[in-house]
C-alpha positions, 0 to 999 in steps of 0.5 A, a space after each residue: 760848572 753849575 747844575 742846570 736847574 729842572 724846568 717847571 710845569 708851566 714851562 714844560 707844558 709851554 715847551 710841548 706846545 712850541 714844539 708841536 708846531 715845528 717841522 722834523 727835519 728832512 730824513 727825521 722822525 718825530 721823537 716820541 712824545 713824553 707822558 705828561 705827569 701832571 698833565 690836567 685831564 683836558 688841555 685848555 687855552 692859557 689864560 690870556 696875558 694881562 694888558 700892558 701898564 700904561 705909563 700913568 699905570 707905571 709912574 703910579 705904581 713907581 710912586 706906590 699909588 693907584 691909577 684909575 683903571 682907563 674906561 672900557 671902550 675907550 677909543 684905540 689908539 690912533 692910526 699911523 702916518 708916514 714921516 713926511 718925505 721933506 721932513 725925512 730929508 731934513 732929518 737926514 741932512 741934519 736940519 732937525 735932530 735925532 733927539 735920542 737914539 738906541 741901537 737893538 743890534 744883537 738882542 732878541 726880538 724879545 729883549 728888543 721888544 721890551 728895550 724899545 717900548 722902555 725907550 720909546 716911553 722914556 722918550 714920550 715922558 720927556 717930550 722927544 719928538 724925533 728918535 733913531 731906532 737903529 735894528 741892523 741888517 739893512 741890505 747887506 748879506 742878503 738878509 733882511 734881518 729879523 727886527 727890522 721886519 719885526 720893527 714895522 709889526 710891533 709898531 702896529 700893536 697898540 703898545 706901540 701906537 700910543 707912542 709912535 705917529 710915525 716912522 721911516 727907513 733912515 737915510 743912508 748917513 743915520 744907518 740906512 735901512 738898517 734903522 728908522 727915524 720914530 716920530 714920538 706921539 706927544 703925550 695926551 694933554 700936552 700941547 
C-alpha cells in the first residue's frame, strides 16, 4: 500500500479555511483547532487567481509565441440568449444536428468545469454551432443534480459567455433535462 504523502502549507492553510466554514454535525463539538506552525502573523486574503487564457493566449503559447495582452476595459463579453423554441424543436426532432456531444456523467464539478470549457473551446476553433452537453440527473430520484444546476452558473461567468450565445434543456430523445442543447458563440472575425 503506498504512503500517503504530507500536505503542503499552501494546502494545509487552504484546508483550515473550508473547514472553518462548515457546520458540526447535530450532537458534535468542533474539534480542537491546530496551531498553525508556519502560520504569517497576520492572516491575509490569497492573492486573487490569474484571469484564464484566452484561446488565442492558448494556441500562442501552444506554438511558443506571445499573444497581445487584450486592452484594458475592453468590453464583456456579451449577454445570453434562449435558443429559440422552433429551433429547439428542430433540434429535438433531428432537422439540425448535434455537431458534437459530451457526456459529464461521474465527474466532479470541477474536473466537469475544466472538461467543458476544453470542449466547448474545441468546438468554437472548429466552427460548431449546436452541441449537446449531457450533465445527468434530470428528474429522476428526486435529485436535481449537481452540474445540472451548476451548468446554468458556469455559463454566466465570463469564461463561459465568450463561447455560449445560448442554451436549453433538451427534449426528451437527447436526455431530457439531464442535458442542454449549447449554442456555440462564433469566433470574433469569423462571418
Amino acid at each position: 500500500m503506498r504512503k500517503r504523502r504530507a500536505l503542503t502549507g499552501e494546502e494545509k492553510r487552504l484546508w483550515r479555511a473550508i473547514a472553518l466554514t462548515a457546520k458540526p454535525m447535530r450532537g458534535r463539538a468542533l474539534p480542537e483547532a491546530e496551531p498553525e506552525p508556519d502560520a504569517p502573523a497576520a492572516m491575509t486574503a490569497p492573492p486573487p487567481a490569474p484571469a484564464p487564457a484566452s484561446p488565442a493566449a492558448l494556441r500562442a503559447l501552444l506554438a511558443g509565441t506571445t499573444a497581445s495582452a487584450p486592452a484594458r476595459g475592453s468590453a464583456s463579453p456579451p449577454a445570453l440568449h434562449p435558443i429559440e423554441r422552433p429551433v429547439r424543436r428542430k433540434i429535438g426532432r433531428g432537422r439540425i444536428p448535434l455537431e458534437d456531444r459530451i457526456d459529464l456523467h461521474g465527474q466532479t464539478e470541477a474536473s466537469a468545469h475544466g472538461t467543458l470549457l476544453f470542449f466547448l473551446r474545441r468546438a468554437q476553433a472548429n466552427g460548431l454551432r449546436i452541441v449537446l452537453v449531457i450533465t445527468g440527473r434530470g428528474a429522476s430520484l428526486g435529485s436535481t443534480g449537481s452540474l445540472k444546476r451548476a451548468l446554468p452558473h458556469w455559463f454566466a461567468t465570463a469564461d463561459f459567455r465568450s463561447l455560449v450565445s445560448g442554451f436549453e434543456p433538451a427534449e426528451r430523445g437527447h436526455g431530457g433535462e439531464g442535458a442542454f442543447y449549447v449554442r456555440v458563440r462564433k469566433r470574433p472575425g469569423t462571418p
